[in-house]
N, C-alpha and C positions, 0 to 999 in steps of 0.2 A: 522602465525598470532601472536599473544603474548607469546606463550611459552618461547621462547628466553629473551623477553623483561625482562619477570616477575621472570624469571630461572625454569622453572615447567617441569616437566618431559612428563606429558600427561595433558588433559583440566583436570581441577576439578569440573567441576559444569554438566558432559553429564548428560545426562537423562538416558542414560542406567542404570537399576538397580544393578551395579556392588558391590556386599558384602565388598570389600576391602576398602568402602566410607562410611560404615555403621557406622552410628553416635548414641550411647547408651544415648540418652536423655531422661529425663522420662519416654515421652511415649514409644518412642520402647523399650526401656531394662522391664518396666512390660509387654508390647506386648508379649516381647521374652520369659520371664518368663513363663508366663501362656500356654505360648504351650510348652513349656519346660516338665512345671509340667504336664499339662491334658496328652500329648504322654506316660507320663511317670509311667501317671495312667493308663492306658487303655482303658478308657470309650470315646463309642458313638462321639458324634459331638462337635466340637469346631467354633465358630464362633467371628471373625475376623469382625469389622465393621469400617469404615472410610471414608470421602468424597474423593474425587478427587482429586488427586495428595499428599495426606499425607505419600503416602511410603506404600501402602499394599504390592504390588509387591517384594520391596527389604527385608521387614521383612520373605515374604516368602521364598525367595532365603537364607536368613538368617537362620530360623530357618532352612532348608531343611539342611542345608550348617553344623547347628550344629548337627543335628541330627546322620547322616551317620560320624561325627569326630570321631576319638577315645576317643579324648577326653570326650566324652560329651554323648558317649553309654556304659559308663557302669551304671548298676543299678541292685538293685534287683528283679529278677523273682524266678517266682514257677518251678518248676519241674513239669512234665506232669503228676507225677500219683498223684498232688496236696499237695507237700512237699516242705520244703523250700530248696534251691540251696545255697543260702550266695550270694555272687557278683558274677555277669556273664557277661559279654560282650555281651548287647542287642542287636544283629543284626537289627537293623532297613529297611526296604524296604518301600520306599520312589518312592509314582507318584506325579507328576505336569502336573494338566490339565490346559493350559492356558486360553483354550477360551469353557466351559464349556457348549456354546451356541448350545447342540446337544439332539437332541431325542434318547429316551432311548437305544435304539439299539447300535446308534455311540457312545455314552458315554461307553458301554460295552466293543465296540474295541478298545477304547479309551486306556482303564484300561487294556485290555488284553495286549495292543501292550508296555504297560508302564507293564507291569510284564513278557514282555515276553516268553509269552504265543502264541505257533503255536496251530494257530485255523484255521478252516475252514471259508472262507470269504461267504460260505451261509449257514454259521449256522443264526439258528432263536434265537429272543432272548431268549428261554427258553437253548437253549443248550449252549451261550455264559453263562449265568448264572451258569451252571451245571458248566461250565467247572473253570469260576471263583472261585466257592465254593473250588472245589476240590483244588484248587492252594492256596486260602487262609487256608486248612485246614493242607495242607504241612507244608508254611511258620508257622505255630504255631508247626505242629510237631517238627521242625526244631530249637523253638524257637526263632523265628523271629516275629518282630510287624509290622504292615503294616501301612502304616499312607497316605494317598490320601489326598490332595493339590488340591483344587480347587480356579485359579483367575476367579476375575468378576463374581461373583459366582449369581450376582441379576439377569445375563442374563439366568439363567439356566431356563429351563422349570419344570415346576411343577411335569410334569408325573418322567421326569428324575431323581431329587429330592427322590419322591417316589422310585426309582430303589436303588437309593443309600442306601435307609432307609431299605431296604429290605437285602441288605447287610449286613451291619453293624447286624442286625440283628442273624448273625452268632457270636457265641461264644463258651466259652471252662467252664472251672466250673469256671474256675479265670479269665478271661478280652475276650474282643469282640475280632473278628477274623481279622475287619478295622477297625482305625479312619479314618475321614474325617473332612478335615480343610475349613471353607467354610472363602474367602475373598471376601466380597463383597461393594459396596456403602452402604448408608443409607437403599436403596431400598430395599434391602435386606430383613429389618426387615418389609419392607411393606409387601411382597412378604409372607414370614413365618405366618405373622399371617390369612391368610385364613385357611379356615376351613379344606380346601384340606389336608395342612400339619401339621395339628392338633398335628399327632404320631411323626412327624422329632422332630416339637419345642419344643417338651415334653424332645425330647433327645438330647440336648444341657445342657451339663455339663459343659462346661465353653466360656467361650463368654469375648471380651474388646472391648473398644470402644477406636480407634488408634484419637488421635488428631494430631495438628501440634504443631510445637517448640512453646517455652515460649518465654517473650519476653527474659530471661537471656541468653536462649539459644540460641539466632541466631550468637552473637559473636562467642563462642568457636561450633557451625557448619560449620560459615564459614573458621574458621580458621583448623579446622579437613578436611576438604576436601584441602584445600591447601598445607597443611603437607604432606596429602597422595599423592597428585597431585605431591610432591619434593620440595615446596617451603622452604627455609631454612630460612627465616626472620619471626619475628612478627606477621606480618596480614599484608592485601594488601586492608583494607578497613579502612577507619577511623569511629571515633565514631559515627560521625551524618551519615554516610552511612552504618551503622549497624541499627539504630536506625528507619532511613525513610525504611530499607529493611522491617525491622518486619511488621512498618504498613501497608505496601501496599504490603506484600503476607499475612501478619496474619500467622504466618510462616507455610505457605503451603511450602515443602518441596521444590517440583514441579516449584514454582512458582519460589521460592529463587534461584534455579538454573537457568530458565531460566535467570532472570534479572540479578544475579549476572558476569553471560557470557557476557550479553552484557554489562555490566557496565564494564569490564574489559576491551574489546574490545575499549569503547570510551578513557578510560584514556590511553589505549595505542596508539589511534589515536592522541592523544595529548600530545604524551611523558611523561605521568606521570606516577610514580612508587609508586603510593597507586591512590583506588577508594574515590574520594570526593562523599559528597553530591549531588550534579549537577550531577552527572552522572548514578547515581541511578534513579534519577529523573527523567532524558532520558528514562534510558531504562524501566521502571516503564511506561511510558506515550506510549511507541512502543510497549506495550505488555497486549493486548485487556483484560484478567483476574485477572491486576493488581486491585486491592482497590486505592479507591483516598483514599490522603493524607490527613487527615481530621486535620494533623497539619497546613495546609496552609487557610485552610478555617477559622480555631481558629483565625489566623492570621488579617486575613479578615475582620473579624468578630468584633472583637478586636479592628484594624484601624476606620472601619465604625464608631464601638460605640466611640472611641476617637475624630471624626472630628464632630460627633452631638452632641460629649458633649462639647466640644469647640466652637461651634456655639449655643448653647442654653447660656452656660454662657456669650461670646461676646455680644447676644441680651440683659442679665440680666443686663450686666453693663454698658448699654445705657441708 
């Protein structure tokens, strides 16, 4: 395809949520922060809120990705019989439930099979429970903090929700025995506020609301993925095809990538070695969750009111 064309190592715009594309814009670097901080605290529930397609996924991958670095475990902890250590090297243990969407039970094997944990596959839940505690009660003897990762977290069922709170519910005199990171849609906060989960949303210490790029930032986005992708020049998009990207994903992340892929592809059908406007605009118009361009309509809008004002004054001067 255009690799060749453009000198790029690999695509820069897949969807896959690959960390090495991870763009520290606003919103994700406070995203990243704040799970930084709350893991670091130890308390209860953290929740993660963002529409479709703004990067929950790769922020997860992200912080999971800083959490387990060297870099970025050590901190201070207590000592078990509730003294201070000075600096330690936080072992973190770290699960990623992807698809959340499971009754209490599977969510259980879920978490065993992500702490690896050999369990009996007809244990009931009270003895997958039993056996969990015991494993989180290790990892703290051990020094160790658990942190569970939950994507799409709006699909979860409520009773499951409830299992989880039950968990976390375990502690030590100095910090809980899990975190739980919930990333979910909007729905999410629908989901929270019944009365069912009254006790979870209580225990929410820290919570951000993920947006999309600004409009400053869609230029050096695109161009950070291009970098990463190999590219060794400037930018391969010009100003007004940065400009028409913002308005028509509103920089949804998601969005940017798909269109920016295809915009690549038509200037390479056309031997051209930067994306114009026009070709944005293509792939903006082949891609059903685009936003119209509400600069064209301005336009429009603009010519009309010009040709009735030039015809009311042509009548005037009759």
């Amino acid at each position: 395809m255009y690799l060749a064309h453009f000198g790029l190592r690999e695509f820069p715009f897949s969807l896959t949520p690959d960390t090495s594309f991870f763009f520290a814009c606003t919103n994700y670097q406070e995203g990243l922060n704040t799970l930084l901080v709350a893991a670091r605290s130890g308390e209860g529930f953290i929740k993660i809120v963002g529409e479709v397609g703004n990067g929950k996924t790769l922020l997860c991958r992200k912080f999971l990705s800083t959490l387990n670095s060297d870099r970025e475990t050590t901190t201070d902890i207590g000592t078990q019989d509730g003294g201070t250590s000075g600096r330690h090297a936080a072992k973190f243990i770290t699960a990623y439930i992807p698809n959340p969407y499971l009754e209490p039970r599977s969510l259980l094997l879920a978490l065993a099979d992500e702490f690896r944990i050999e369990i009996d596959t007809s244990f009931d839940q009270h003895q997958l429970l039993r056996e969990l505690t015991r494993t989180l009660l290790n990892f703290a003897r051990e020094g160790k903090r658990v942190v569970v990762c939950l994507d799409e977290a709006q699909a979860m069922p409520l009773e499951s929700l409830e299992v989880l709170r039950l968990l976390t519910n375990l502690e030590t005199e100095k910090r809980k025995l899990m975190q739980v990171v919930l990333f979910g849609q909007p729905e999410l906060d629908e989901r929270l506020k019944q009365n069912s989960v009254r006790q979870l949303r209580q225990r929410i210490s820290f919570q951000y609301q993920l947006q999309g790029l600004h409009r400053d930032e869609m230029d050096r986005y695109l161009r950070h993925r291009l970098a990463v992708a190999g590219f060794k020049g400037e930018t391969l998009f010009n100003p007004g095809a940065v400009n028409l990207m913002h308005r028509v994903t509103r920089g949804t992340p998601r969005l940017t990538n798909i269109i920016a892929h295809k915009a690549l592809m038509l200037a390479f059908a056309e031997g051209r070695q930067q994306v114009q406007t026009g070709h944005v605009r293509k792939a903006a118009a082949d891609t059903p969750e685009s936003r119209q361009d509400w600069m064209v309509w301005l336009w429009l809008a603009l010519g009309s009111a010009a040709l009735l004002a030039l015809g009311v004054w042509g009548i005037w001067l009759r």
